[in-house]
C-alpha positions as protocol buffer text, in pm:
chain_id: "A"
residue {
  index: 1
  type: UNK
  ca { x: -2346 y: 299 z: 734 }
}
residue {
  index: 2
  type: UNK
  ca { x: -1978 y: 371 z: 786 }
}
residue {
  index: 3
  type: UNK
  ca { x: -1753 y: 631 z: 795 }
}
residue {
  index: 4
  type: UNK
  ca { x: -1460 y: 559 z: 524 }
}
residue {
  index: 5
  type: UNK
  ca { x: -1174 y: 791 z: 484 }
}
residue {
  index: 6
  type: UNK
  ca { x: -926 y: 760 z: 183 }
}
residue {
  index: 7
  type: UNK
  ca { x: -621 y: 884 z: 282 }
}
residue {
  index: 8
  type: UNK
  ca { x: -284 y: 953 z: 50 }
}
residue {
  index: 9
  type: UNK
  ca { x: 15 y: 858 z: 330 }
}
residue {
  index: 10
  type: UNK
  ca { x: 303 y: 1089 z: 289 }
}
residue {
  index: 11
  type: UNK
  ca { x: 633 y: 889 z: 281 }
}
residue {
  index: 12
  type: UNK
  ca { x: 781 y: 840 z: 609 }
}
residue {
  index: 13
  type: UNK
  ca { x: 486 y: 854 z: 839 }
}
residue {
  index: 14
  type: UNK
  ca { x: 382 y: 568 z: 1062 }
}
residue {
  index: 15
  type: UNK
  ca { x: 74 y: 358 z: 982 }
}
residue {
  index: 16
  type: UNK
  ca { x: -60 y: 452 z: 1333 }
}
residue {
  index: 17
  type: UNK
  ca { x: -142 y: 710 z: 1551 }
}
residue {
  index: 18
  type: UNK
  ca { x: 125 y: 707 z: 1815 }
}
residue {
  index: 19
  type: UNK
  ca { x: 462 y: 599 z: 1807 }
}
residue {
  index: 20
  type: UNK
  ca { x: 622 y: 447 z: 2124 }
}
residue {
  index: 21
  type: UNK
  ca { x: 964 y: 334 z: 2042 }
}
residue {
  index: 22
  type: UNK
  ca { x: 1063 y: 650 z: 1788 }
}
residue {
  index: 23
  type: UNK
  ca { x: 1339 y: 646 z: 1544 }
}
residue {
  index: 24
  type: UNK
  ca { x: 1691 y: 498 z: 1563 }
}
residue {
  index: 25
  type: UNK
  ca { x: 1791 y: 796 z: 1703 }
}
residue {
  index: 26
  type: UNK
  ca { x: 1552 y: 868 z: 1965 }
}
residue {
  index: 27
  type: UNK
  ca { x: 1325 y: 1116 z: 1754 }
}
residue {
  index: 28
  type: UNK
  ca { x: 968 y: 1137 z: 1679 }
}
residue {
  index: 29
  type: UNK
  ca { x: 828 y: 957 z: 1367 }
}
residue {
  index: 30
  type: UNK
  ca { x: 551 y: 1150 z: 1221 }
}
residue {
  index: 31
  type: UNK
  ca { x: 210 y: 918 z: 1258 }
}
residue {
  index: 32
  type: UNK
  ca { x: -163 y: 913 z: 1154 }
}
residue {
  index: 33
  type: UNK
  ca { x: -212 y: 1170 z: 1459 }
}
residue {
  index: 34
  type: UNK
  ca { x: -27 y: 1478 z: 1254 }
}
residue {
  index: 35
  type: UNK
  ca { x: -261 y: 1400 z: 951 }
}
residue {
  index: 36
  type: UNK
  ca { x: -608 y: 1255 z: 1105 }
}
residue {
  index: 37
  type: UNK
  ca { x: -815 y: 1461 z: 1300 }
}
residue {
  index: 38
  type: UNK
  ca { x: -1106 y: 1235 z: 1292 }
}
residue {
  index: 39
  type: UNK
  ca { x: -1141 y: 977 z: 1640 }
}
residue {
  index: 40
  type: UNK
  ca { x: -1239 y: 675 z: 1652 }
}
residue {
  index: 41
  type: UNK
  ca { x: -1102 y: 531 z: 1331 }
}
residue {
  index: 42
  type: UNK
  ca { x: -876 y: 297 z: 1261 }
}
residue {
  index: 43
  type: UNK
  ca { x: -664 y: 209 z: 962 }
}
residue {
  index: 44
  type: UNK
  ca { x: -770 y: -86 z: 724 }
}
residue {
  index: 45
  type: UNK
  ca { x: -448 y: -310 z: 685 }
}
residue {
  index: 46
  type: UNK
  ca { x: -94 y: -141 z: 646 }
}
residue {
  index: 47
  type: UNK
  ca { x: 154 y: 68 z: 463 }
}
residue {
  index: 48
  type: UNK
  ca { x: 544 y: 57 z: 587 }
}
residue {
  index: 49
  type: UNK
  ca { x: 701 y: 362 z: 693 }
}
residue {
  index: 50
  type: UNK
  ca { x: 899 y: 403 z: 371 }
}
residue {
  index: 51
  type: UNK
  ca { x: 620 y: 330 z: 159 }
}
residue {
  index: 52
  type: UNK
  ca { x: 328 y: 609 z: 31 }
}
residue {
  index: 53
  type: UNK
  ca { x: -28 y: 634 z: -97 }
}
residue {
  index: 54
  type: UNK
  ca { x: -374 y: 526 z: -4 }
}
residue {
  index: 55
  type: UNK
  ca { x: -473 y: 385 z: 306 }
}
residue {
  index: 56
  type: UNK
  ca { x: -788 y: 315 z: 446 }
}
residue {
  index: 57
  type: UNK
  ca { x: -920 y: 387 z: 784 }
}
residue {
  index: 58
  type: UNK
  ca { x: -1312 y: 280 z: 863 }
}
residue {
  index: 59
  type: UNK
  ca { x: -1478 y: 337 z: 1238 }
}
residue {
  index: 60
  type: UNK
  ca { x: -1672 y: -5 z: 1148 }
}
residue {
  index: 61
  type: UNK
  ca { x: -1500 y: -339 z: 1258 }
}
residue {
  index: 62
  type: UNK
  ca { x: -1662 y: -535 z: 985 }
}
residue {
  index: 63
  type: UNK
  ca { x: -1549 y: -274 z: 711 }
}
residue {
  index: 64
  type: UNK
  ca { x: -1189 y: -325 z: 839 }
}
residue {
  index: 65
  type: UNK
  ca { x: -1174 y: -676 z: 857 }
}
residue {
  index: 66
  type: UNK
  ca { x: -1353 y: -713 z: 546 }
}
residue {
  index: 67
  type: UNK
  ca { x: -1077 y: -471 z: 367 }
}
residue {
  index: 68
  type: UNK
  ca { x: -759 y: -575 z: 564 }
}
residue {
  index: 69
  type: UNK
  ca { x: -825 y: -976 z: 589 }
}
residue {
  index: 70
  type: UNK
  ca { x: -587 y: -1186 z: 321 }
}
residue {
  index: 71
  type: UNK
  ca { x: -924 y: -1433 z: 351 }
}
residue {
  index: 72
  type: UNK
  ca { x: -1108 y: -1174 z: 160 }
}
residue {
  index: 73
  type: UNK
  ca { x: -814 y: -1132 z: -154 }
}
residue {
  index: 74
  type: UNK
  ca { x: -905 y: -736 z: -189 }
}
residue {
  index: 75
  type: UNK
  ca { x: -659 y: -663 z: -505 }
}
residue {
  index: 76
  type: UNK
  ca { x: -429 y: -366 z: -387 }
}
residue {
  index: 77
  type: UNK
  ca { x: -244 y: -183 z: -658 }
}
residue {
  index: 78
  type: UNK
  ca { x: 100 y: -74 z: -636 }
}
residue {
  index: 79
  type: UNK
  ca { x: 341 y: 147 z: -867 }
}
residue {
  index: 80
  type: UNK
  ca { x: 684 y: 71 z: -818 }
}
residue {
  index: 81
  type: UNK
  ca { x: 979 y: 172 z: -904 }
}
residue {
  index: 82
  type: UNK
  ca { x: 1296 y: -12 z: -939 }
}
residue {
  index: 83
  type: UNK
  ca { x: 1624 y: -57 z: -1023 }
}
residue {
  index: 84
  type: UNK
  ca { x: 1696 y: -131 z: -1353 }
}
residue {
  index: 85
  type: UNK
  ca { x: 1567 y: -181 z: -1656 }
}
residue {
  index: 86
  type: UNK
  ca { x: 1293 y: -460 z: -1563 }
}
residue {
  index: 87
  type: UNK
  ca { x: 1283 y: -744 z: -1812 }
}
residue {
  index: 88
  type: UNK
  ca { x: 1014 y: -956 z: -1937 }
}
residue {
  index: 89
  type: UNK
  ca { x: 1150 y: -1266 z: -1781 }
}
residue {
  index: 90
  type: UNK
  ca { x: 1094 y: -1086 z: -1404 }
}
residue {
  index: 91
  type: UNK
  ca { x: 755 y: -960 z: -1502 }
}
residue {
  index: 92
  type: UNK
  ca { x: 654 y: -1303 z: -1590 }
}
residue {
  index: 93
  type: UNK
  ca { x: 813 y: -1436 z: -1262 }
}
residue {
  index: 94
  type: UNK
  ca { x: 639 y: -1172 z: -1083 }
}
residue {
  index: 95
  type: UNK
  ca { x: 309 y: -1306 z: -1221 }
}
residue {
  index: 96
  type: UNK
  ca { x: 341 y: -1634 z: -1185 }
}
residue {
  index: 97
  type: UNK
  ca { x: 443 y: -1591 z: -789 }
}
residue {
  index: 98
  type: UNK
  ca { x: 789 y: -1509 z: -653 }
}
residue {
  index: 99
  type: UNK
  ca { x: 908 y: -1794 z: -348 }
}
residue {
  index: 100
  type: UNK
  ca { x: 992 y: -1619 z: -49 }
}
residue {
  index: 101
  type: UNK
  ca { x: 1108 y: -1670 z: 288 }
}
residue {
  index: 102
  type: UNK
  ca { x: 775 y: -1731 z: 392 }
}
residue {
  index: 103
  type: UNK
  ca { x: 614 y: -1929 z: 86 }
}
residue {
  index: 104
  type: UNK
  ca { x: 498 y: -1833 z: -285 }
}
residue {
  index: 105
  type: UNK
  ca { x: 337 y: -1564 z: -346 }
}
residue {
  index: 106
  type: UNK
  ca { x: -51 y: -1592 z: -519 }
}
residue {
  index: 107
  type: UNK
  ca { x: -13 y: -1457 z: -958 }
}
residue {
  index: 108
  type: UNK
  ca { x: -15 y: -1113 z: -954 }
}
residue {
  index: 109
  type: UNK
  ca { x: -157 y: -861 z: -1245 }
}
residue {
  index: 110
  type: UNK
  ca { x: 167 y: -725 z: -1346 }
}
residue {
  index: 111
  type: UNK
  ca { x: 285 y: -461 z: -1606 }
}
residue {
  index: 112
  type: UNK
  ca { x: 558 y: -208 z: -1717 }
}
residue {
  index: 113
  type: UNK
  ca { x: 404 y: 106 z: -1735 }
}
residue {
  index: 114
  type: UNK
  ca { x: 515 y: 475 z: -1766 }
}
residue {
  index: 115
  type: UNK
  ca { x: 654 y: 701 z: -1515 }
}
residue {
  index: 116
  type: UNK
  ca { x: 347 y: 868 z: -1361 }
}
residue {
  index: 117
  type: UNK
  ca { x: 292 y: 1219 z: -1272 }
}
residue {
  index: 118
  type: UNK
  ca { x: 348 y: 1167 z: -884 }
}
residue {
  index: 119
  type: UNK
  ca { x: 428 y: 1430 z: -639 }
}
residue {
  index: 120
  type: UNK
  ca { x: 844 y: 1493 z: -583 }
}
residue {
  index: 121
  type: UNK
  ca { x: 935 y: 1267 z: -248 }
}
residue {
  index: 122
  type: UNK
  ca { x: 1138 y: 1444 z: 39 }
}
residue {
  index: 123
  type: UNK
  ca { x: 1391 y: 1349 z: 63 }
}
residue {
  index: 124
  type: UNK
  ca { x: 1422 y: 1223 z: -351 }
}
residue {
  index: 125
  type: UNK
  ca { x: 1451 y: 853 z: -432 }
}
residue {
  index: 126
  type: UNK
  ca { x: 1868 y: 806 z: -504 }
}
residue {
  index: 127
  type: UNK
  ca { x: 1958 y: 895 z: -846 }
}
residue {
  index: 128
  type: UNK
  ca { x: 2279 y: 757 z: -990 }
}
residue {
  index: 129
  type: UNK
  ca { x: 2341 y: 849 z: -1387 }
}
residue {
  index: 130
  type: UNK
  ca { x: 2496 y: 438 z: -1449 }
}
residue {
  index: 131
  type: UNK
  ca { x: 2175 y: 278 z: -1384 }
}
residue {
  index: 132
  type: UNK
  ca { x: 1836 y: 377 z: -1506 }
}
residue {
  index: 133
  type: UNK
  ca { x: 1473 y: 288 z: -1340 }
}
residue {
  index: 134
  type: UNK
  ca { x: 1164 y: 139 z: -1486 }
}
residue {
  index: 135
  type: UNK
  ca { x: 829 y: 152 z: -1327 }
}
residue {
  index: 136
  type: UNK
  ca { x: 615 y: -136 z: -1267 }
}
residue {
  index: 137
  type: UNK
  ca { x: 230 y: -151 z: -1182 }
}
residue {
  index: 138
  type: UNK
  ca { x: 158 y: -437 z: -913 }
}
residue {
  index: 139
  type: UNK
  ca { x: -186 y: -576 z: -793 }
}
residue {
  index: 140
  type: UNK
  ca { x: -182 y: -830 z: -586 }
}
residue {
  index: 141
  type: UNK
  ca { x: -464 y: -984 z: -337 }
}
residue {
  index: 142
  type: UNK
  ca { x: -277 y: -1075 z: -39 }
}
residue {
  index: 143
  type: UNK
  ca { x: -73 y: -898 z: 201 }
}
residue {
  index: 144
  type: UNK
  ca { x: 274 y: -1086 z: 296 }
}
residue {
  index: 145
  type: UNK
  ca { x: 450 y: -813 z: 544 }
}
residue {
  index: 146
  type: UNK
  ca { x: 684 y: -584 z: 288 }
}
residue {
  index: 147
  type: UNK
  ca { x: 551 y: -797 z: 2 }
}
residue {
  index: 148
  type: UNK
  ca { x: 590 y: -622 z: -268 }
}
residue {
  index: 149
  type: UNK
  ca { x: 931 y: -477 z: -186 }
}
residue {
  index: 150
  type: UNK
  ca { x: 1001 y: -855 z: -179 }
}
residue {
  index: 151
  type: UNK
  ca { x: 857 y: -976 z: -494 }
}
residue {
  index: 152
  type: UNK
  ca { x: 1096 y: -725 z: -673 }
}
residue {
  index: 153
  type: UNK
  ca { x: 1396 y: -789 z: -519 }
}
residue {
  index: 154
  type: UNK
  ca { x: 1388 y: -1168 z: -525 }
}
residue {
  index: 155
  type: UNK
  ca { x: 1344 y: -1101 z: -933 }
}
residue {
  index: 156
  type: UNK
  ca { x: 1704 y: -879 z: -943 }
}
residue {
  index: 157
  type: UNK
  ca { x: 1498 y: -569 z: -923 }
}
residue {
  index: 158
  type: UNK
  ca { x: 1487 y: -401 z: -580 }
}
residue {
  index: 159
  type: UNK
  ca { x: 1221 y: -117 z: -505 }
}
residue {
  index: 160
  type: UNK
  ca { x: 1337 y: 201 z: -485 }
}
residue {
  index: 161
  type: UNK
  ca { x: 1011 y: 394 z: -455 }
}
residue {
  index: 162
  type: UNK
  ca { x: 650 y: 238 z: -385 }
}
residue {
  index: 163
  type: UNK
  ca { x: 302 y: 416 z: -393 }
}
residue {
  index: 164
  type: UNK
  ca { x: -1 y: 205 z: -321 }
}
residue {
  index: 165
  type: UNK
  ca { x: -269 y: 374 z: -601 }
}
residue {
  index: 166
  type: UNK
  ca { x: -589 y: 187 z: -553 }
}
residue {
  index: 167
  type: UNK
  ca { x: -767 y: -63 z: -289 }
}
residue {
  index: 168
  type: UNK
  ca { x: -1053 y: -255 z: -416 }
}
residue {
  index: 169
  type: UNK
  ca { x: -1230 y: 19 z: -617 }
}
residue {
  index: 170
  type: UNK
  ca { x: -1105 y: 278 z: -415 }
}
residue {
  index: 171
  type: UNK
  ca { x: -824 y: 506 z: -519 }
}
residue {
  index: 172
  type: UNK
  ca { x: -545 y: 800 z: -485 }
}
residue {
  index: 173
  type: UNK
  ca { x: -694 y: 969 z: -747 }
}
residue {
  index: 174
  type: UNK
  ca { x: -731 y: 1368 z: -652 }
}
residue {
  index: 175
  type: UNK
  ca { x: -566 y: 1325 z: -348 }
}
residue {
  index: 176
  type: UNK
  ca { x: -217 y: 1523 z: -246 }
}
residue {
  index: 177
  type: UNK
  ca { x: 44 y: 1344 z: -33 }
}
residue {
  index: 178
  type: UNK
  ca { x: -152 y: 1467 z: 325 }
}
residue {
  index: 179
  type: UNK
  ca { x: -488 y: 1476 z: 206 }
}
residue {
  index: 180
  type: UNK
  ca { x: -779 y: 1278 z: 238 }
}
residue {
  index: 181
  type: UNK
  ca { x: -1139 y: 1259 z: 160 }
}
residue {
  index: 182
  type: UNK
  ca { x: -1447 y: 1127 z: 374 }
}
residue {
  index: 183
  type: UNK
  ca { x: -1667 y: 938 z: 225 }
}
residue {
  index: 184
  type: UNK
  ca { x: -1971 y: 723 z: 379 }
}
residue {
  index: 185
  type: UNK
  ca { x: -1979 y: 320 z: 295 }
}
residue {
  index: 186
  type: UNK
  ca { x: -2286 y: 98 z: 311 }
}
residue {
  index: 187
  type: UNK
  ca { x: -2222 y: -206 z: 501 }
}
residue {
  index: 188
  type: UNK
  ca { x: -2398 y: -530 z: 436 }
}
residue {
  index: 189
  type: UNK
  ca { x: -2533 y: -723 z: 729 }
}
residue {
  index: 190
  type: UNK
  ca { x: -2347 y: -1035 z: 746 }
}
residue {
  index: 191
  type: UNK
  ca { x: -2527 y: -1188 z: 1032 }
}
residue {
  index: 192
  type: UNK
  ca { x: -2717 y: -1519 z: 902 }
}
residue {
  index: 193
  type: UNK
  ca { x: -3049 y: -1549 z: 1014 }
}
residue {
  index: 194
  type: UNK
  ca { x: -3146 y: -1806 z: 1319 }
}
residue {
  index: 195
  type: UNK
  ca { x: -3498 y: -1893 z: 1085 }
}
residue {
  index: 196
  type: UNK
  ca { x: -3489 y: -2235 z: 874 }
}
């Protein structure tokens, strides 16, 4: 068994539990260490600094390779919002793969979808009257660094807000920016038998 703990990142805080270099200007980023009082776990793949919602952290090393590793194509669901009015032509592009700097990426399950009831970010995503925003649901089963930021910027629609909603199965459902919830995971042996 393993300890599993769902976690709803608030914008702005590192994806780790110390920071060594600090901000631009010298200060102290907020980490996992303000938020997680558990020890000896360790996050399950990444969310940028500017980015919010669920991240996993595990205290089993199989658990967290089987969650973070690309090999393993765990679907990760985004909701993004961007700039502009987002057409059908760069949802289909999005779905079909987007070439980047560092190859295509893998189709994506991709949709418009409706604002969602989200807690208000500090400080607020930019708000200029001239151009509107459009929300955009995301799953995709790899992990290219800043990917998703990416995929809707290289289709004329950067990212002005992202929240990761769901790993896998698991999701940000009941879960405040800060919050998280423990929850115990059942593990598979993976080991292969030595018998014929």
């Amino acid at each position: 068994m393993a300890t599993l703990i769902l976690f709803n990142k608030p914008f702005r805080v590192m994806c780790q539990f110390t920071d060594e270099k600090g901000g631009t200007d010298g200060s102290r980023r907020a980490t996992l260490a303000d938020w997680i009082t558990t020890s000896c776990v360790y996050p399950a793949g990444r969310l940028d600094f500017e980015s919010e919602g669920l991240l996993l952290l595990t205290d089993n090393g199989p658990l967290q390779h089987r969650i973070a590793s690309p090999r393993n194509k765990m679907p990760k669901t985004y909701w993004v919002q961007v700039e502009g009015e987002i057409s059908d032509k760069a949802l289909q592009q999005l779905r079909k793969g987007v070439e980047l700097k560092d190859g295509k990426t893998r189709p994506a399950e991709v949709a418009a979808m409706e604002p969602p009831d989200l807690w208000p970010r500090n400080p607020p995503v930019r708000h200029r009257e001239s151009i509107p925003t459009s929300w955009v649901r995301i799953t995709i089963t790899e992990g290219k660094n800043r990917q998703v930021r990416r995929m809707t910027a290289a289709v004329g629609f950067p990212t002005l807000r992202l929240v990761r909603y769901g790993i896998g199965d698991w999701t940000l459902d009941g879960l405040a920016p800060g919050e998280s919830r423990t929850i115990t995971v059942h593990v598979p042996n993976t080991r292969r038998s030595s018998r014929p």
